[in-house]
DOSE-988628 format. One record per atom (N, C-alpha, C, O, CB): residue in three letters; residue number from 1; atom name; x, y, z. Coordinates in pm, whole numbers. Glycine has a CB too. Layout:
SITE   r   k  a      x      y      z
SITE ALA NUM CA      X      Y      Z
...
This chain:
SITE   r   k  a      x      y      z
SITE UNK   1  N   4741 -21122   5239
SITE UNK   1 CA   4667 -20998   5261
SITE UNK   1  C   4761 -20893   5320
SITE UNK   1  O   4790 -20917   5437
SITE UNK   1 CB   4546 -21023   5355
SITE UNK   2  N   4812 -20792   5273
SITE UNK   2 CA   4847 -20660   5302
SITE UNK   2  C   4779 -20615   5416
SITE UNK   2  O   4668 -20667   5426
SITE UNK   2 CB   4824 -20575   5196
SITE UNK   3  N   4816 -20508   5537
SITE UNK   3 CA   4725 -20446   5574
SITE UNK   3  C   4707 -20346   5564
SITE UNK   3  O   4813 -20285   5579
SITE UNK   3 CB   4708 -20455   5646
SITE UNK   4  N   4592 -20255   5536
SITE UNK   4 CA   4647 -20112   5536
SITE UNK   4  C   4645 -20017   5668
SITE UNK   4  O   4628 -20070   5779
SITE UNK   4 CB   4570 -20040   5432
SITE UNK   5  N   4659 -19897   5656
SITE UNK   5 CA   4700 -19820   5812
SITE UNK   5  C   4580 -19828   5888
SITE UNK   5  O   4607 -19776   5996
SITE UNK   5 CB   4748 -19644   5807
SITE UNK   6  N   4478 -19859   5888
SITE UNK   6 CA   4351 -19830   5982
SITE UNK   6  C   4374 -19990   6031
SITE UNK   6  O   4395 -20002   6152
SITE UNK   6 CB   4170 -19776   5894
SITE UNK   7  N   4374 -20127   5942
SITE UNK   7 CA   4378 -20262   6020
SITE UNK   7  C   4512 -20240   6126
SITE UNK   7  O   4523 -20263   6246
SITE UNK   7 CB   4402 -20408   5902
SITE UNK   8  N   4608 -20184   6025
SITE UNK   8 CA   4722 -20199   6121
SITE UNK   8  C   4708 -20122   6244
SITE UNK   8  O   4790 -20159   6329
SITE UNK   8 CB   4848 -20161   6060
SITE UNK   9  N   4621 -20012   6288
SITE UNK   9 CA   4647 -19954   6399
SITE UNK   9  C   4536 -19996   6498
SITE UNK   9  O   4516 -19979   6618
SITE UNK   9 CB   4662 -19811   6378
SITE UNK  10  N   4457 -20071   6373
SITE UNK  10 CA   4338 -20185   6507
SITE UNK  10  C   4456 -20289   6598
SITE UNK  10  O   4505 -20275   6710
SITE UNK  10 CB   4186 -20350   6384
SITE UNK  11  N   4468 -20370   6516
SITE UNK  11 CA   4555 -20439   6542
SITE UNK  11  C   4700 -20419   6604
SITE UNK  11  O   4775 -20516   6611
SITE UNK  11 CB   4553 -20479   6456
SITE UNK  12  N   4736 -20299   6645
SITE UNK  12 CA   4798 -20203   6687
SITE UNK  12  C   4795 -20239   6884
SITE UNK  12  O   4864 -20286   6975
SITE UNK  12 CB   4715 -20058   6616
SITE UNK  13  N   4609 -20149   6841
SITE UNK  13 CA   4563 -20207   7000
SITE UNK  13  C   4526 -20323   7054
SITE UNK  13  O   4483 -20330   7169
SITE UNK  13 CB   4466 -20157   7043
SITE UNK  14  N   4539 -20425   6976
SITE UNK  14 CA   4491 -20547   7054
SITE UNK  14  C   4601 -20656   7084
SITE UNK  14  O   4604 -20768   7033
SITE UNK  14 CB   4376 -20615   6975
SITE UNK  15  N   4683 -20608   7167
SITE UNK  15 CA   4817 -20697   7215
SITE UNK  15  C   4768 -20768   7325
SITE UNK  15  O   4812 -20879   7355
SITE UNK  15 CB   4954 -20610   7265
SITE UNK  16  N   4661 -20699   7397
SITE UNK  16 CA   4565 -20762   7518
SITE UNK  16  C   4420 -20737   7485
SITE UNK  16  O   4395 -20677   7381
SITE UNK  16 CB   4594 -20692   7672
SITE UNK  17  N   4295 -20787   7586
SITE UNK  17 CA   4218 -20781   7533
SITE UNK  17  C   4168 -20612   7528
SITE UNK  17  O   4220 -20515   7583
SITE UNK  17 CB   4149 -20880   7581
SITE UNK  18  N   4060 -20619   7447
SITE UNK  18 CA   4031 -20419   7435
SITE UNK  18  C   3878 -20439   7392
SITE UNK  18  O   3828 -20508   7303
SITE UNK  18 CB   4149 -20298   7270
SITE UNK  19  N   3818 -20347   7494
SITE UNK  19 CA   3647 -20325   7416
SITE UNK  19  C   3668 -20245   7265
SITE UNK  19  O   3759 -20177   7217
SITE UNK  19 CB   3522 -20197   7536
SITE UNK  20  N   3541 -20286   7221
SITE UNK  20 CA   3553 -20178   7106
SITE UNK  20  C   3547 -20011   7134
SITE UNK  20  O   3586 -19924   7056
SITE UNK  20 CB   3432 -20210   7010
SITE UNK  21  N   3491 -19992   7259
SITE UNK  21 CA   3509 -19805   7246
SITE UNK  21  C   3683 -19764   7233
SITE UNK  21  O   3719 -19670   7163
SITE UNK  21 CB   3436 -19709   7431
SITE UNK  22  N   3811 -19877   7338
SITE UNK  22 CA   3885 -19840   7297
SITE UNK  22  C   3977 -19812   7182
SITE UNK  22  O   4057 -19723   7153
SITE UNK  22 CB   3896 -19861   7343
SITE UNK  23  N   3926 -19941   7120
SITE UNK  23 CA   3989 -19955   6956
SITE UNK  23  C   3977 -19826   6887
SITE UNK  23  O   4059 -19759   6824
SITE UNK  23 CB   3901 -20069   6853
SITE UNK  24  N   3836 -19807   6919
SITE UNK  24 CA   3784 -19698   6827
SITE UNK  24  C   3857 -19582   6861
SITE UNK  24  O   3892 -19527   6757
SITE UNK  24 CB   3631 -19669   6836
SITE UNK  25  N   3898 -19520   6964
SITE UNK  25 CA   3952 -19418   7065
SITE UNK  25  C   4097 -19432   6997
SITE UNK  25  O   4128 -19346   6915
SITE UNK  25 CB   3937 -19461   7249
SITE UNK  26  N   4176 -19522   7022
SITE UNK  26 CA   4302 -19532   6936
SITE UNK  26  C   4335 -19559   6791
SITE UNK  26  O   4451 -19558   6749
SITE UNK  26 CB   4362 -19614   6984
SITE UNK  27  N   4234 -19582   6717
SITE UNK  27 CA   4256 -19570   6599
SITE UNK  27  C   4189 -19455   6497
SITE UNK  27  O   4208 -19434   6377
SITE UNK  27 CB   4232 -19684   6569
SITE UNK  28  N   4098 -19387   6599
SITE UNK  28 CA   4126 -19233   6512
SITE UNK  28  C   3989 -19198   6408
SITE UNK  28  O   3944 -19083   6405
SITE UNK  28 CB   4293 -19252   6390
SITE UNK  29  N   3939 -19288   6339
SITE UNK  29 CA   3841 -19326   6263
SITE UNK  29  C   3722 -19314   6318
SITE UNK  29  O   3699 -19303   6438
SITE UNK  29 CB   3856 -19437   6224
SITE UNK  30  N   3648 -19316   6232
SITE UNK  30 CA   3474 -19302   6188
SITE UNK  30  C   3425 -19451   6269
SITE UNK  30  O   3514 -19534   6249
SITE UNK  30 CB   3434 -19309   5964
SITE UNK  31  N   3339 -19496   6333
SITE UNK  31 CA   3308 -19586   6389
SITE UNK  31  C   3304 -19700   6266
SITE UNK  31  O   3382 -19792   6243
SITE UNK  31 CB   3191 -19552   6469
SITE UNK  32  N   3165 -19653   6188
SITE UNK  32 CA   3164 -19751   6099
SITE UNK  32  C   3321 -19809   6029
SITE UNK  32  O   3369 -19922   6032
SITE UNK  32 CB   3068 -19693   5997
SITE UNK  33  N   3362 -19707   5981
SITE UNK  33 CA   3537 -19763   5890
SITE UNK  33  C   3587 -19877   6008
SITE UNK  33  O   3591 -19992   5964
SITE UNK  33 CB   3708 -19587   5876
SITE UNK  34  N   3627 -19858   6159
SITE UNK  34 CA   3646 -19922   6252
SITE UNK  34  C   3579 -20071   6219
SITE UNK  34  O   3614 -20178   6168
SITE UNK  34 CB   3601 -19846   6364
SITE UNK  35  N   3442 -20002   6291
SITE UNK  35 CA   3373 -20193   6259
SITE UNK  35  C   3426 -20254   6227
SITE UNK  35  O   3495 -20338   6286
SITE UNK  35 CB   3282 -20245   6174
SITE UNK  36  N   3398 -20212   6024
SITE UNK  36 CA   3382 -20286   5889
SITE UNK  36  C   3559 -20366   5894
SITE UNK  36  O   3588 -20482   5863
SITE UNK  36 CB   3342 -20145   5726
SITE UNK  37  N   3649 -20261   5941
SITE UNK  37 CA   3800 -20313   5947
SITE UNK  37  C   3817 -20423   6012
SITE UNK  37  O   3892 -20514   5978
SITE UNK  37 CB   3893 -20226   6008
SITE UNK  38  N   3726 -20420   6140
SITE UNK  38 CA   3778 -20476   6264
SITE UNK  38  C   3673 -20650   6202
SITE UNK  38  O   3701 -20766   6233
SITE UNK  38 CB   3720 -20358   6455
SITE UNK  39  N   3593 -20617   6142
SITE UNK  39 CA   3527 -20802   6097
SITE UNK  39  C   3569 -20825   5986
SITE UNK  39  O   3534 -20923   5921
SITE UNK  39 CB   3354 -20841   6077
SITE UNK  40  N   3671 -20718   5937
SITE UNK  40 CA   3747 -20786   5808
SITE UNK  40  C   3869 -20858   5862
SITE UNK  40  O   3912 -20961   5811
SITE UNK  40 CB   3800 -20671   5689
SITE UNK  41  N   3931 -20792   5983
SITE UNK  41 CA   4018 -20897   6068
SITE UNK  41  C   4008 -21009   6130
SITE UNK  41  O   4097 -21087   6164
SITE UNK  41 CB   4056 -20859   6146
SITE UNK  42  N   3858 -21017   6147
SITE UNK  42 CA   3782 -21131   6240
SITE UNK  42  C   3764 -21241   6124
SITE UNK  42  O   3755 -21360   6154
SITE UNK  42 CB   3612 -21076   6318
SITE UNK  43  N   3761 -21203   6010
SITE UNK  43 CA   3690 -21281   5936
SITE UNK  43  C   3843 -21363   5900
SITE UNK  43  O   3858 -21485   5909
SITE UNK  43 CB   3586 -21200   5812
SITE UNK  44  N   3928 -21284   5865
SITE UNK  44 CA   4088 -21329   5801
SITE UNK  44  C   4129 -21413   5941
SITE UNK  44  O   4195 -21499   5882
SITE UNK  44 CB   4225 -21162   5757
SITE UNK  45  N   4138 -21447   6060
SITE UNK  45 CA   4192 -21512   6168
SITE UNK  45  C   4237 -21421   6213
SITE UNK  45  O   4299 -21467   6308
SITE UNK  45 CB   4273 -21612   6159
SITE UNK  46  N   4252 -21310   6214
SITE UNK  46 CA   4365 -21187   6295
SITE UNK  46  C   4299 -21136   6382
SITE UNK  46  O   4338 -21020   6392
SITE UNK  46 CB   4427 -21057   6213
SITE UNK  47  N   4224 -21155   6449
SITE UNK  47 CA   4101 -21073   6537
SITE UNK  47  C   4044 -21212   6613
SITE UNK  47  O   3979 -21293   6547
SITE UNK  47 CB   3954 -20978   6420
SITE UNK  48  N   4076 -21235   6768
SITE UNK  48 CA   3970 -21331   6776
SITE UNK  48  C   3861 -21240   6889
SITE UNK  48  O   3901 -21150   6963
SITE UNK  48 CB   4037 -21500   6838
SITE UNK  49  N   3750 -21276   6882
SITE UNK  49 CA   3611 -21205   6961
SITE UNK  49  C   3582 -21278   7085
SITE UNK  49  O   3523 -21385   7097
SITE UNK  49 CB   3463 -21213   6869
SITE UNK  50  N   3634 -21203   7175
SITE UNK  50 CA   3631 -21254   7346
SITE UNK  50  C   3502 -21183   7412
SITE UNK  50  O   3467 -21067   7389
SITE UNK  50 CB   3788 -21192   7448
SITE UNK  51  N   3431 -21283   7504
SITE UNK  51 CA   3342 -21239   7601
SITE UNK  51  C   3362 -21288   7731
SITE UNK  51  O   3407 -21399   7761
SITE UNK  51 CB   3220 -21267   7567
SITE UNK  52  N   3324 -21191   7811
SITE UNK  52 CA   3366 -21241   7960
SITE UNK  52  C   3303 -21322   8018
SITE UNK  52  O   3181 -21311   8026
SITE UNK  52 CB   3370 -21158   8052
SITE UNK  53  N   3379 -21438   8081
SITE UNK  53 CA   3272 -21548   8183
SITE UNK  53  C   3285 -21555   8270
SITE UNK  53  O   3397 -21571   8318
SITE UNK  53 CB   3255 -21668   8180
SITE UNK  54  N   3151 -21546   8354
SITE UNK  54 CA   3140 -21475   8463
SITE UNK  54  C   3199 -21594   8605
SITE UNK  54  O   3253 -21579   8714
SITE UNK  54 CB   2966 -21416   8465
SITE UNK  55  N   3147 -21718   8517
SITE UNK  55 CA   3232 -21821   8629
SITE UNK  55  C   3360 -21793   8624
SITE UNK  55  O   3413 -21727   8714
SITE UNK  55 CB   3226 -21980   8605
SITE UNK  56  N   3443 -21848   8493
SITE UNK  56 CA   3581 -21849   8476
SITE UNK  56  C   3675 -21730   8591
SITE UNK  56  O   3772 -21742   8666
SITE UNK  56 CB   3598 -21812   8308
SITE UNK  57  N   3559 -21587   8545
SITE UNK  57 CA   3648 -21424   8604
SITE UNK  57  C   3780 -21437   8515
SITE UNK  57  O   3892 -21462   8560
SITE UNK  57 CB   3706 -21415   8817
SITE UNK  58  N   3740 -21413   8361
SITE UNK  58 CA   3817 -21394   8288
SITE UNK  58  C   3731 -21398   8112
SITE UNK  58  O   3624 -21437   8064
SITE UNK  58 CB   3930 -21497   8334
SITE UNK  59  N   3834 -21343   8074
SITE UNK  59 CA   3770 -21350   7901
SITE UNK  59  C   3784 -21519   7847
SITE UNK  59  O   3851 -21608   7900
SITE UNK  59 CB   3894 -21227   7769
SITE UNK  60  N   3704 -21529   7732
SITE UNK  60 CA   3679 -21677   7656
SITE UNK  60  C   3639 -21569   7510
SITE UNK  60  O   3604 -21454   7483
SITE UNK  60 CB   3511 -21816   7743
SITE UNK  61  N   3677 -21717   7438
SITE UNK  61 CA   3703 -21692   7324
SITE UNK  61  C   3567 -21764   7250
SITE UNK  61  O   3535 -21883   7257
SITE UNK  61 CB   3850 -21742   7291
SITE UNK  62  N   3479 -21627   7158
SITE UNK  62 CA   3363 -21652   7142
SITE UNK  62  C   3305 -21679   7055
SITE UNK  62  O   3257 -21578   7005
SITE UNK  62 CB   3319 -21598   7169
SITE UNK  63  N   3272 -21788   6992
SITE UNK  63 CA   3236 -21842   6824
SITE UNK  63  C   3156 -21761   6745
SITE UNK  63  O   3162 -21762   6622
SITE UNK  63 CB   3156 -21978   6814
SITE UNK  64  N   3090 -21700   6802
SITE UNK  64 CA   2981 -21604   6755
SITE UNK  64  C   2970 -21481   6799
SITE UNK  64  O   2995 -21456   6917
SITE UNK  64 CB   2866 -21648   6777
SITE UNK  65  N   2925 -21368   6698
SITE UNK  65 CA   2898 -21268   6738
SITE UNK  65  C   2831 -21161   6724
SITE UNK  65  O   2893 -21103   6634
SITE UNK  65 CB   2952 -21251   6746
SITE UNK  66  N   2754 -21102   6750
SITE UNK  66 CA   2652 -20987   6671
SITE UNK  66  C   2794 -20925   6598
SITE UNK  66  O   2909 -20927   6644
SITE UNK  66 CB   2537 -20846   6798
SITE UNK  67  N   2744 -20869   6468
SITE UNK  67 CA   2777 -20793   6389
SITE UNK  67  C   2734 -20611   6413
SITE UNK  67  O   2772 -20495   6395
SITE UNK  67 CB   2722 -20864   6277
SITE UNK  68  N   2625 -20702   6469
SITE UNK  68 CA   2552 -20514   6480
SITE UNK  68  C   2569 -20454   6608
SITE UNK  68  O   2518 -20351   6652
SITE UNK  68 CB   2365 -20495   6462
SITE UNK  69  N   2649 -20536   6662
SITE UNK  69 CA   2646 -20438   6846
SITE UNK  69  C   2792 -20490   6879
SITE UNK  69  O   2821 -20552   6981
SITE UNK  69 CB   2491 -20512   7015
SITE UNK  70  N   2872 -20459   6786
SITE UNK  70 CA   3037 -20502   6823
SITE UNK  70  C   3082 -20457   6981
SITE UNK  70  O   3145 -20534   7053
SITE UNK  70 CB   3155 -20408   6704
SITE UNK  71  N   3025 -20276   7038
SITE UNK  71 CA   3037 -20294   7143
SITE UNK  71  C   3003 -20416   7294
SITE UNK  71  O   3024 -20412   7415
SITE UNK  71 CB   3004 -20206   7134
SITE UNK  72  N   2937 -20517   7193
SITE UNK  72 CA   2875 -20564   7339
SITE UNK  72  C   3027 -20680   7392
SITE UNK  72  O   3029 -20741   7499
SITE UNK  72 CB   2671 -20677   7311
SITE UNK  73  N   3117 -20684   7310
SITE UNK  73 CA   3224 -20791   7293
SITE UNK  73  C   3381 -20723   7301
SITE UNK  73  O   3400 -20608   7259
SITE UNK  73 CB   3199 -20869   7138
SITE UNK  74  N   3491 -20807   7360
SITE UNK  74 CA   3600 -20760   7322
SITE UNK  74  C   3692 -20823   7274
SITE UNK  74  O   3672 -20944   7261
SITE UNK  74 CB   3639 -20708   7390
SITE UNK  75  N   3798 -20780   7241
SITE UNK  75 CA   3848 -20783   7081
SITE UNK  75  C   4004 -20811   7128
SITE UNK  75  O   4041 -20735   7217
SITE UNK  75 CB   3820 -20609   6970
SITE UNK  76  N   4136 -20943   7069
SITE UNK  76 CA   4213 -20949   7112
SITE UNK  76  C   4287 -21045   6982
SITE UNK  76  O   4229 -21138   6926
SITE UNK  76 CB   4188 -20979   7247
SITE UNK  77  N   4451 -20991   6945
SITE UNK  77 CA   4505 -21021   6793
SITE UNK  77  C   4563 -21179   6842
SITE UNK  77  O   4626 -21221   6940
SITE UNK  77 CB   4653 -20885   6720
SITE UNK  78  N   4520 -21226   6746
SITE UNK  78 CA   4553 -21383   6733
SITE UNK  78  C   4678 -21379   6655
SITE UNK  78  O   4708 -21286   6581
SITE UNK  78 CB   4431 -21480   6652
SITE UNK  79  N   4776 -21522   6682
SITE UNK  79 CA   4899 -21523   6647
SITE UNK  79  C   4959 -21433   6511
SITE UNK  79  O   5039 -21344   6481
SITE UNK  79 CB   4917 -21657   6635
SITE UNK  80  N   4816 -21567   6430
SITE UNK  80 CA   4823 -21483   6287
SITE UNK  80  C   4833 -21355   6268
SITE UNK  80  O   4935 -21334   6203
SITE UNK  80 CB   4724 -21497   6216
SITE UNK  81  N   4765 -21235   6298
SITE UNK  81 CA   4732 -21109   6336
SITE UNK  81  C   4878 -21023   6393
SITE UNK  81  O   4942 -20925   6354
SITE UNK  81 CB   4610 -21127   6450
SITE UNK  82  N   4890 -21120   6506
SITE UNK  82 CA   5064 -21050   6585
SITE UNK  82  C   5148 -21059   6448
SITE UNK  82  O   5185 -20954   6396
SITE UNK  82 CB   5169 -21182   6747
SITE UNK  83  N   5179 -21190   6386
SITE UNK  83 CA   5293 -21234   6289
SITE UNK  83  C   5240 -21104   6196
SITE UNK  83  O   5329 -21018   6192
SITE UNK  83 CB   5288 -21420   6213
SITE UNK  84  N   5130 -21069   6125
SITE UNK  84 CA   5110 -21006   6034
SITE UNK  84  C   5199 -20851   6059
SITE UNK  84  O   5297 -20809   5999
SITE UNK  84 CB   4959 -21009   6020
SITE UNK  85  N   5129 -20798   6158
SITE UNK  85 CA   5104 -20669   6231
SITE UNK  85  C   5259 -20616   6231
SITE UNK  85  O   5292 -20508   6180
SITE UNK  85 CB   5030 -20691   6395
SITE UNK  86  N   5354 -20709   6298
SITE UNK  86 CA   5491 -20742   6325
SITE UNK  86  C   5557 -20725   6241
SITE UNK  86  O   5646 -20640   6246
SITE UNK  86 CB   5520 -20846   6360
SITE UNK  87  N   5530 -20824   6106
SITE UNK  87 CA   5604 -20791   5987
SITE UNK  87  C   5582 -20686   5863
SITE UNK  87  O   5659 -20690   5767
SITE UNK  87 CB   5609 -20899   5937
SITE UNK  88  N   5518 -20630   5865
SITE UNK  88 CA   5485 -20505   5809
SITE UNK  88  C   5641 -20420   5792
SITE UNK  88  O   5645 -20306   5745
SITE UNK  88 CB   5366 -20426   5917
């Protein structure tokens, strides 16, 4: 999979973890284009979907996720994702 300039500048911001308002904020785009990019990364392994636990006092990595309220979750590039992003 190629990426093109909107995955690449998602993936851009997620070297650590990032809510979705920031993604959206640094990559410039229409919310929806964002989303739709950002669960086309989730879906490929390049995106994994973190929620915070409140015991831990730290992010976990979350099997599931609304589709329709991406803000409620945050967002952080898995190896695959770095290697991709990197070699471009």
């Amino acid at each position: 999979m190629e990426l093109n300039d909107l995955q690449f500048k998602i993936l851009d911001s997620l070297y650590f973890v990032e809510p979705f308002d920031n993604i959206l904020a640094e990559a410039g785009e229409r919310e929806s284009y964002v989303a739709d990019e950002l669960k086309t990364l989730i879906d490929k392994g390049m995106v994994q979907v973190m929620e915070f636990d409140a015991k831990a006092g730290d992010f976990v990595k979350s099997i599931f996720y609304d589709t329709d309220d991406m803000r409620a979750y945050h967002y952080l590039a898995t190896t695959k994702g770095l290697m991709k992003h990197n070699g471009r």
